[in-house]
TORLOFI-54617 format. One record per residue: x, y, z of N, C-alpha, C, O in turn; residue number from 1. Coordinates in steps of 0.05 Angstrom, whole numbers, plus 5000, padded with zeros to 4 digits. Example, Ala and Ser with C-alpha at 12.3 -4.5 7.8 and 13.67 -1.06 7.14 Angstrom:
BEGIN
+------+------+------+------+------+------+------+------+------+------+------+------+-----+
:  n_X :  n_Y :  n_Z : ca_X : ca_Y : ca_Z :  c_X :  c_Y :  c_Z :  o_X :  o_Y :  o_Z : seq :
+------+------+------+------+------+------+------+------+------+------+------+------+-----+
: 5264 : 4886 : 5156 : 5246 : 4910 : 5156 : 5264 : 4934 : 5156 : 5285 : 4934 : 5169 :   1 :
: 5257 : 4955 : 5142 : 5273 : 4979 : 5143 : 5258 : 5001 : 5157 : 5268 : 5023 : 5161 :   2 :
+------+------+------+------+------+------+------+------+------+------+------+------+-----+
This chain:
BEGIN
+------+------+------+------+------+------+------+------+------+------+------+------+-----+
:  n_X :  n_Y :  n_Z : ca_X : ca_Y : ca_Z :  c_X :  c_Y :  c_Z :  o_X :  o_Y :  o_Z : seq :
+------+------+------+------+------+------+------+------+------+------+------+------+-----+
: 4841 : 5235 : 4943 : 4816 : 5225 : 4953 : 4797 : 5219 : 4930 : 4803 : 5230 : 4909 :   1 :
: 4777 : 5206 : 4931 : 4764 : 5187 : 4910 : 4732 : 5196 : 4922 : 4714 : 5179 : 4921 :   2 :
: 4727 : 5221 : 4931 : 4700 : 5235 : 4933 : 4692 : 5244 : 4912 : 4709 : 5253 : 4897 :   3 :
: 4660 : 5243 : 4906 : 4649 : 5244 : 4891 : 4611 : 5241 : 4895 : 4604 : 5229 : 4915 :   4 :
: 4593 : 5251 : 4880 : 4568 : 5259 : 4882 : 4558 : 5235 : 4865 : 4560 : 5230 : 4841 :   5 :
: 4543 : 5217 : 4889 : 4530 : 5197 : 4886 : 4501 : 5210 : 4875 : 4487 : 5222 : 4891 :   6 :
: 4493 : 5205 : 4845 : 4470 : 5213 : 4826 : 4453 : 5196 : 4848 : 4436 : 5209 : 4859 :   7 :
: 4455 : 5170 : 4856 : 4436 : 5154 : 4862 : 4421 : 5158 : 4889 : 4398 : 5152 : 4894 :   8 :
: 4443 : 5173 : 4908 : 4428 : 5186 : 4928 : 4433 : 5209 : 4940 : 4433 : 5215 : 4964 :   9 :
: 4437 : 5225 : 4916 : 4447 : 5256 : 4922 : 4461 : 5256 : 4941 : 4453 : 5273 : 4956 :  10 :
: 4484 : 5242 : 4953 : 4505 : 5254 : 4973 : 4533 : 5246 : 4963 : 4538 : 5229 : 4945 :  11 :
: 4552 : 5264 : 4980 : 4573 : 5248 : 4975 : 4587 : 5229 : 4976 : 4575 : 5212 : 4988 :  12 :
: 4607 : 5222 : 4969 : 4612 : 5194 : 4983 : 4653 : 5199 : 4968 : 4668 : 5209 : 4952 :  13 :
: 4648 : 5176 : 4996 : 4680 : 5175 : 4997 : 4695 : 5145 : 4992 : 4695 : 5131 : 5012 :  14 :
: 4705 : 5135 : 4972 : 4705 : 5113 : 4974 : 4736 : 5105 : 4968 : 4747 : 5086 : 4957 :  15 :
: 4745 : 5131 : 4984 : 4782 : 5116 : 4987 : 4788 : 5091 : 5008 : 4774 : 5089 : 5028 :  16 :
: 4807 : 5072 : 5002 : 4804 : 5044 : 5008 : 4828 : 5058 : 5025 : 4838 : 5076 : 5012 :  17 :
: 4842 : 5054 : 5054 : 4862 : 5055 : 5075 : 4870 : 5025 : 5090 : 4856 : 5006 : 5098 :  18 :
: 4892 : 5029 : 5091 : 4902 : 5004 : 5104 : 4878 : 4998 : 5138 : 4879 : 4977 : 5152 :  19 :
: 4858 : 5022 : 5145 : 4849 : 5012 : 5171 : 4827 : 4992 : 5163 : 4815 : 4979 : 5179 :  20 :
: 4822 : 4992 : 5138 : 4808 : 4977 : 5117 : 4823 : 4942 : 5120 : 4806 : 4924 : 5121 :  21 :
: 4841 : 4937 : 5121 : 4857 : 4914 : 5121 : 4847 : 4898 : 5132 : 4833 : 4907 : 5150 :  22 :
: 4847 : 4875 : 5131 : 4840 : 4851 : 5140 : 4853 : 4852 : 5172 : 4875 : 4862 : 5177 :  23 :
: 4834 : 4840 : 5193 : 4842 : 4846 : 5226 : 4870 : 4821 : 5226 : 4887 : 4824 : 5244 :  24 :
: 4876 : 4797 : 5205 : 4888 : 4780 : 5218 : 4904 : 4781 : 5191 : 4897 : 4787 : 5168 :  25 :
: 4928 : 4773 : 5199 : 4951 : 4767 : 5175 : 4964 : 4795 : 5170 : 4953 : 4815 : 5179 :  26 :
: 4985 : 4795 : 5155 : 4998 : 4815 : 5142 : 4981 : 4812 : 5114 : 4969 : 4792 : 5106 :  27 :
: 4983 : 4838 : 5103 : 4966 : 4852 : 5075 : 4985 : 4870 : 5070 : 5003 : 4879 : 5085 :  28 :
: 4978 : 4876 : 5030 : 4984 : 4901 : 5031 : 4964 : 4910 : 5009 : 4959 : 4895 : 4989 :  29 :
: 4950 : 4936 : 5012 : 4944 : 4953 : 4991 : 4950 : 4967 : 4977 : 4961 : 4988 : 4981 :  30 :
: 4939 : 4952 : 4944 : 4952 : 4972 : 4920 : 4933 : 4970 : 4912 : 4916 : 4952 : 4915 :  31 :
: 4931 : 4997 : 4894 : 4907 : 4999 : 4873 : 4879 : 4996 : 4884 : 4861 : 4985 : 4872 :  32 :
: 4876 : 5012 : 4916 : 4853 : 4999 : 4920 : 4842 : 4974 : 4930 : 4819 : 4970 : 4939 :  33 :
: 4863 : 4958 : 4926 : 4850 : 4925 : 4942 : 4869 : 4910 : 4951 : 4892 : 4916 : 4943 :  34 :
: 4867 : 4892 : 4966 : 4882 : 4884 : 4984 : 4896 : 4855 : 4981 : 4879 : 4838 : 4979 :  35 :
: 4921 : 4846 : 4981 : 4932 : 4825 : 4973 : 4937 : 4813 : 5004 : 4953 : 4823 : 5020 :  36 :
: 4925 : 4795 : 5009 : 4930 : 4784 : 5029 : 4976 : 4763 : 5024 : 4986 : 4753 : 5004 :  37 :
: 4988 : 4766 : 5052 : 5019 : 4763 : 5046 : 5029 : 4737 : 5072 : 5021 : 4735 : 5095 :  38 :
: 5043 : 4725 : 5061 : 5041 : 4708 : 5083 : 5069 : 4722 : 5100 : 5089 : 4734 : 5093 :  39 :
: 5053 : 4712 : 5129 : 5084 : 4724 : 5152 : 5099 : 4703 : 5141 : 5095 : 4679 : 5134 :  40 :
: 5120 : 4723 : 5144 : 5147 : 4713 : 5143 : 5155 : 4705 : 5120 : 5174 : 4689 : 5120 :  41 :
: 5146 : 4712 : 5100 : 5147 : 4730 : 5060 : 5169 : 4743 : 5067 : 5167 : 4754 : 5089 :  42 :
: 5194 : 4745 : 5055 : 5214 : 4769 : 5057 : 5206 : 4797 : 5036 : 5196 : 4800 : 5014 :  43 :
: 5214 : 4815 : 5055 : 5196 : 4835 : 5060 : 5202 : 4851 : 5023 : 5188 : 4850 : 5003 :  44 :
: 5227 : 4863 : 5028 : 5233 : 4873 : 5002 : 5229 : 4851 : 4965 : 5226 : 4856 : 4942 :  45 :
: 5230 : 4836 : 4977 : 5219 : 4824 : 4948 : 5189 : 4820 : 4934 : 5182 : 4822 : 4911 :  46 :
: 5170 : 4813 : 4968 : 5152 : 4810 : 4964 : 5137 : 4842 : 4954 : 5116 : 4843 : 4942 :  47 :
: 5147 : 4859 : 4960 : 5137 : 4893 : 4959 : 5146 : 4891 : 4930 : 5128 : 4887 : 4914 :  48 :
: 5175 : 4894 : 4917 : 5177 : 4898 : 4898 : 5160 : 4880 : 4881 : 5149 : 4890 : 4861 :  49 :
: 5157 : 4852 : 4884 : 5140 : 4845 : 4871 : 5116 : 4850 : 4861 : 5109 : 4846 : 4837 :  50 :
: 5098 : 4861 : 4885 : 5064 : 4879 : 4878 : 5070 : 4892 : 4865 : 5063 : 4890 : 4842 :  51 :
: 5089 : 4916 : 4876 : 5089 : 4937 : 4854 : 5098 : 4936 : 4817 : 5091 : 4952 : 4800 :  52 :
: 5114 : 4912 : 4814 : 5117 : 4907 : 4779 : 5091 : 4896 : 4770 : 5083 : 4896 : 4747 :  53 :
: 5078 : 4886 : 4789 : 5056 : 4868 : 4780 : 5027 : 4893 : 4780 : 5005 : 4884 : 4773 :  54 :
: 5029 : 4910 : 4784 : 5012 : 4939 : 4795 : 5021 : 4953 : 4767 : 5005 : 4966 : 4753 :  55 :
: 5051 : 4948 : 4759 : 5059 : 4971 : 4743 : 5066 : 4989 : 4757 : 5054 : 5008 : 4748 :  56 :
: 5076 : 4995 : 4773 : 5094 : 5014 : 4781 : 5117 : 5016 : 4772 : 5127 : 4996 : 4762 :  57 :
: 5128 : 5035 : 4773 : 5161 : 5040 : 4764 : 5178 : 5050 : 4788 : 5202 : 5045 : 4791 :  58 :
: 5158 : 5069 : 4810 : 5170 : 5082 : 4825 : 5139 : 5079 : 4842 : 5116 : 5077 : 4834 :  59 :
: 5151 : 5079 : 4866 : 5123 : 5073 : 4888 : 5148 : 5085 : 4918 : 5172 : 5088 : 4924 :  60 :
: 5118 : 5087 : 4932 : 5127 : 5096 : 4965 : 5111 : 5075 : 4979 : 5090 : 5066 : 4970 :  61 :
: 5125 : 5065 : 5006 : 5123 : 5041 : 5010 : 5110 : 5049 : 5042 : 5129 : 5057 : 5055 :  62 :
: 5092 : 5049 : 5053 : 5085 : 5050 : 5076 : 5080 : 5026 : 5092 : 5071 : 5005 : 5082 :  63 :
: 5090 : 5028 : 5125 : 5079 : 5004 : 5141 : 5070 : 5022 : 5167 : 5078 : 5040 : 5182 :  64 :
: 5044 : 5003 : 5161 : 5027 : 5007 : 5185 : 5024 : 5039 : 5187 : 5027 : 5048 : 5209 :  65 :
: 5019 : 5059 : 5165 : 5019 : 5085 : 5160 : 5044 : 5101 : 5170 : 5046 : 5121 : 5184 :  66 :
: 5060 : 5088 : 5158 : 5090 : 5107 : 5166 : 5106 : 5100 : 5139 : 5111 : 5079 : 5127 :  67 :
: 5108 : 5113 : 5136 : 5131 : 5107 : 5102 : 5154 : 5102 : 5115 : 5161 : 5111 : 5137 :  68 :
: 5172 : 5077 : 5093 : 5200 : 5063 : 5093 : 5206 : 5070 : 5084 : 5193 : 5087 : 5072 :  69 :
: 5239 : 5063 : 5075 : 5253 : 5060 : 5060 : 5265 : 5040 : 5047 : 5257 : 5021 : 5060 :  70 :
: 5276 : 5033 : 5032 : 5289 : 5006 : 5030 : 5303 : 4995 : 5043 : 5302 : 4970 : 5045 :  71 :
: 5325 : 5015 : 5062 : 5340 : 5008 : 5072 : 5337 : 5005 : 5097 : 5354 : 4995 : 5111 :  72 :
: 5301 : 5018 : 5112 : 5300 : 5017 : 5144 : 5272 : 4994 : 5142 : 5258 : 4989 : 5162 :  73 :
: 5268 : 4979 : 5107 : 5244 : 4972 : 5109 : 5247 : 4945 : 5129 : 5267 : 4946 : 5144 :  74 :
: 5232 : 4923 : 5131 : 5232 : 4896 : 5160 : 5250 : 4884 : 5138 : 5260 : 4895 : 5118 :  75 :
: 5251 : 4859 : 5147 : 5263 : 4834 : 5129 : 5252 : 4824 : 5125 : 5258 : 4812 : 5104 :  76 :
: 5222 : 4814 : 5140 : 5201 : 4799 : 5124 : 5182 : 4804 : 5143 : 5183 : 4810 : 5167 :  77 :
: 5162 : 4801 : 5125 : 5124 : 4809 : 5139 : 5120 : 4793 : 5168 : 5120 : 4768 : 5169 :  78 :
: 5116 : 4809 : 5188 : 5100 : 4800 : 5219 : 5065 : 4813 : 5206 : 5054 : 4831 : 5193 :  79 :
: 5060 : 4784 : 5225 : 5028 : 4784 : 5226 : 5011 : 4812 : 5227 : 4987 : 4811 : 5220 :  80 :
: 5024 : 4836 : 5238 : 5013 : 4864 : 5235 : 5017 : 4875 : 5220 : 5007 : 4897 : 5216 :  81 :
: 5031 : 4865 : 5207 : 5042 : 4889 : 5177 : 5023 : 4894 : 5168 : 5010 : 4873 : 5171 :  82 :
: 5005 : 4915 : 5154 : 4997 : 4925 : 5145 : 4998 : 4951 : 5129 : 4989 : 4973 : 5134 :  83 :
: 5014 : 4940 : 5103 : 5032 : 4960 : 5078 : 5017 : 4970 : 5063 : 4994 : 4963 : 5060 :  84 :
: 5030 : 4990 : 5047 : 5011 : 5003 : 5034 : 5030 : 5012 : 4999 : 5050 : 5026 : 5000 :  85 :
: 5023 : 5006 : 4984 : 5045 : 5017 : 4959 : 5025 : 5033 : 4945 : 5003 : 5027 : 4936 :  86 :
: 5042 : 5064 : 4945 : 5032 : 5083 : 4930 : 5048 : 5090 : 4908 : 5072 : 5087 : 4915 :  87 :
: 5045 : 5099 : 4878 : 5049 : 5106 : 4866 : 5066 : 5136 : 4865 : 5055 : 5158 : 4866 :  88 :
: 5093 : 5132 : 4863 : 5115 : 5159 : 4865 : 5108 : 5176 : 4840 : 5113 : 5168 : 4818 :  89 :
: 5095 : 5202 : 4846 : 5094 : 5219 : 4821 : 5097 : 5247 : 4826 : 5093 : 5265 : 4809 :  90 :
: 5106 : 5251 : 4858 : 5114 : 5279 : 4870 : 5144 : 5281 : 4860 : 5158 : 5261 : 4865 :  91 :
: 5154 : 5296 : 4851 : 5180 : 5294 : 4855 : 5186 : 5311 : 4877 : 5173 : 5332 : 4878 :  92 :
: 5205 : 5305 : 4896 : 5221 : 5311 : 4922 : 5207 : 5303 : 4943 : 5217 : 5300 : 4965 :  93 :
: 5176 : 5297 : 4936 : 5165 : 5287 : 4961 : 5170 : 5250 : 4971 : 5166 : 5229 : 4960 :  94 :
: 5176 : 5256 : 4992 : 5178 : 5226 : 5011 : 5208 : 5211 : 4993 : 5223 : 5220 : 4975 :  95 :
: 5208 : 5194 : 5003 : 5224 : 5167 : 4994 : 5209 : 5150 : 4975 : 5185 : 5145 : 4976 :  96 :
: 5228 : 5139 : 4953 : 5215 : 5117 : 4932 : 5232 : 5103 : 4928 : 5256 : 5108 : 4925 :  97 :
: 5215 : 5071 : 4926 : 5227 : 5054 : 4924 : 5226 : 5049 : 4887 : 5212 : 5062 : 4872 :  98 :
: 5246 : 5026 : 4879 : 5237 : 5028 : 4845 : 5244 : 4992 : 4843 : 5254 : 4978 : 4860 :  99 :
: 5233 : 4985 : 4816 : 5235 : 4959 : 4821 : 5252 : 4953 : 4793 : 5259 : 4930 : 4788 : 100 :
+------+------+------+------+------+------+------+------+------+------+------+------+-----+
């Protein structure tokens, strides 16, 4: 989480970015904080591995619609709801990672 004590008006503040954050129309995905708008019907695994080399990732966890994939159960290409999420793999044993 990305909380922290705003000097400017003594409170806290929370300024983690979530896929409910996403744009209402189109498939997206968030990395790093901001949002890459994806066109439907993008094939799914290339277009993911793509953000993430372009992010610098080496190893990432791949969420849709707040449920983590796999590679192998991920879609075949982006529907208009998708709304993905690529996190950065640095747990070891935790979840599934994809690598590019």
């Amino acid at each position: 989480m990305n909380e922290f004590f705003d000097q400017g008006t003594g409170e806290e503040r929370n300024d983690e970015v979530s896929v409910l954050d996403a744009p209402t129309e189109g498939a997206s995905i968030l990395i790093n904080g901001s949002f890459q708008r994806v066109e439907v019907g993008a094939p799914f695994l290339q277009t993911v591995k793509n953000a993430a080399l372009q992010a610098g990732f080496g190893k990432f966890r791949t969420l849709v619609n707040n449920v983590e994939v796999r590679p192998t159960t991920a879609p075949t290409e982006f529907q208009a709801d998708h709304k993905v999420e690529l996190r950065p793999y640095d747990e070891a044993g935790f979840g599934f990672y994809w690598t590019v």
